[in-house]
C-alpha positions in Angstrom: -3.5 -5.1 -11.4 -3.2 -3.0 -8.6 -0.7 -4.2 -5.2 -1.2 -2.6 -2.0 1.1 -3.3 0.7 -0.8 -2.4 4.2 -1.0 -4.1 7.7 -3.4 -4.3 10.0 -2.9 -0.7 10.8 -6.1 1.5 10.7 -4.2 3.9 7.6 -4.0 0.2 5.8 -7.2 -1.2 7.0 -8.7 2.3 5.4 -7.5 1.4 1.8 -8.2 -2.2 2.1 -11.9 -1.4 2.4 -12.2 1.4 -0.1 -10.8 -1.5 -2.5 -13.4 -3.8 -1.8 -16.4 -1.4 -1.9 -15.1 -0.2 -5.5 -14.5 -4.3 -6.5 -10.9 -3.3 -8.3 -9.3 -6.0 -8.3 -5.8 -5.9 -6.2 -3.3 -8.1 -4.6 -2.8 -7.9 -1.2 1.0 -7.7 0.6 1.3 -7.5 4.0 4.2 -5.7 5.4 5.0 -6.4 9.0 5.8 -2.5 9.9 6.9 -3.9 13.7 9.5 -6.3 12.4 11.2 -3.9 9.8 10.2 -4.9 6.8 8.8 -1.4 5.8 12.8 -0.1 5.8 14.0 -2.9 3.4 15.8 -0.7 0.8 13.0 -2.5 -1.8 10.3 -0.8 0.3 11.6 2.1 0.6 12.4 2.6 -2.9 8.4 2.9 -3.3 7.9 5.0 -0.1 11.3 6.5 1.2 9.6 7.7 4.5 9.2 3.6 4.8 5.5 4.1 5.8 2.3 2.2 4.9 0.4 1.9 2.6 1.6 2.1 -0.6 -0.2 0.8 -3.6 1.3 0.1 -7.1 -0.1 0.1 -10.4 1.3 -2.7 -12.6 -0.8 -1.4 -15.6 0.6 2.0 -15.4 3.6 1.7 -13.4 2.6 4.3 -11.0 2.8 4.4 -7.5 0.4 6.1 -4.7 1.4 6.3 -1.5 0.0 8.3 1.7 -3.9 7.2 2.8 -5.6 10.2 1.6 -3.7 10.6 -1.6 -4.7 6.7 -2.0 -8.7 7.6 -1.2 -8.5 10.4 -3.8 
């Protein structure tokens, strides 16, 4: 199952759509970029630069982050 953690950013908003138009399945976790929660020290262990979006792989244990690397 995939987990993408986004707000309602356009870079987010991007990924969120190219989910829904492929119909993967995915969990959706908002992180509220505005109150901090992207530099939690569990955050940025997935993305040190503490940036959205970042989506996780539970399957393969691999994570993606950066919008185009996402898209690709």
């Amino acid at each position: 199952m995939i987990t993408l953690y986004t707000d309602g950013l356009p870079n987010g908003v991007k990924i969120t759509i190219a989910l829904e138009e492929t119909g993967l399945p995915y969990t959706l976790k908002l992180v509220d970029i505005f109150a901090g929660e992207s530099l939690t020290p569990e955050f940025k262990a997935m993305k040190p630069a503490g940036k959205i979006p970042v989506i996780q792989d539970s399957e393969t244990g691999h994570t993606v982050y950066e919008s185009n690397a996402i898209l690709r």
